[in-house]
C-alpha positions in Angstrom: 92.2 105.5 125.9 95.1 104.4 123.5 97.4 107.2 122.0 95.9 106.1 118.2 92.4 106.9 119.7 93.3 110.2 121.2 94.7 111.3 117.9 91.7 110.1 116.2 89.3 112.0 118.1 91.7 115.4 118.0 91.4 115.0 114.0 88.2 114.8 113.8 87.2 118.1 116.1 90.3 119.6 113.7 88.2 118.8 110.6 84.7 119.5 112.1 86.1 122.8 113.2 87.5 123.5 109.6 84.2 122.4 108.1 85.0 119.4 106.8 81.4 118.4 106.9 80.2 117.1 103.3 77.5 114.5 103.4 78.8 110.7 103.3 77.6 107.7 102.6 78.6 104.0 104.5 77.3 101.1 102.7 78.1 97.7 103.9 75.9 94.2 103.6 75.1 91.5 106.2 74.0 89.0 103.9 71.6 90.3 101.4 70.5 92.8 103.2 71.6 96.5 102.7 72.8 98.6 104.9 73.2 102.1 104.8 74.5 105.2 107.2 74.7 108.6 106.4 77.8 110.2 108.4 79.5 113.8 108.3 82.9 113.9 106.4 84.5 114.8 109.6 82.6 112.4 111.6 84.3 109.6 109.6 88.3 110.7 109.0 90.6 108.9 110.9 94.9 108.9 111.0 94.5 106.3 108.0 91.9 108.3 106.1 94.7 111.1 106.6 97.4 109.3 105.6 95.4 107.8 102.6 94.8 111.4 101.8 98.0 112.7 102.2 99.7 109.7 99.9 97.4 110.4 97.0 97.6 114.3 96.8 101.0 113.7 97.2 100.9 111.3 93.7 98.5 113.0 92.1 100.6 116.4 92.7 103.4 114.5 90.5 105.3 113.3 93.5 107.5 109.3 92.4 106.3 106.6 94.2 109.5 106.6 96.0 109.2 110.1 97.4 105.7 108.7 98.8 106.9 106.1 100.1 110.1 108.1 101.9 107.0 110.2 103.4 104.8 107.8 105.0 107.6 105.5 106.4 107.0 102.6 104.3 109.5 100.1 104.3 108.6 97.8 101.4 107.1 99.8 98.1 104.5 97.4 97.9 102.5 98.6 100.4 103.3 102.4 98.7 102.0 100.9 95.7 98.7 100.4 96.6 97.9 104.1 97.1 99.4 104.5 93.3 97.0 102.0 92.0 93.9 103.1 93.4 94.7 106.1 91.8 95.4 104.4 88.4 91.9 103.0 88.7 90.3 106.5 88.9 92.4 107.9 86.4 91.4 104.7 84.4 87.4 105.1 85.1 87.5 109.1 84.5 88.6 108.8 80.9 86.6 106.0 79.7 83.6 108.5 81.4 84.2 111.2 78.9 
């Protein structure tokens, strides 16, 4: 077993053990056809759901872009950007729900 999977099944005993257990939903199609699987919270998190995690409390706690980007490692603030713009799109689709 690779290091990456090691840590991946350590963080997800972590999180069952913390109670990370709220109901989740997988959808994915082959074709037209629907599929769906109904997971455990901590059944599912992995080091990138983590990481994912971890960049987007750390923006939407008022932390720059380049503060984010110093933390995970990034080297080019493209790929930091992403995490900002998913984050735009929620903050985009939450007012317009009002």
């Amino acid at each position: 077993m690779s290091c990456l999977q090691d840590f991946n099944r350590d963080i997800k005993k972590v999180a069952k053990l913390a109670g990370i257990d709220r109901p989740v939903l997988d959808v994915s199609y082959k074709g037209t056809v629907r599929i769906e699987k109904h997971w455990l919270m901590h059944e599912v998190i992995t080091s990138h759901t983590a990481r994912y995690t971890y960049a987007t409390l750390l923006l939407d706690g008022g932390a720059d872009l380049g503060t984010v980007q110093l933390n995970l490692g990034h080297q080019n603030i493209q790929v930091t950007r992403r995490y900002a713009k998913t984050r735009e799109a929620a903050r985009h689709a939450d007012a317009f729900s009002l």
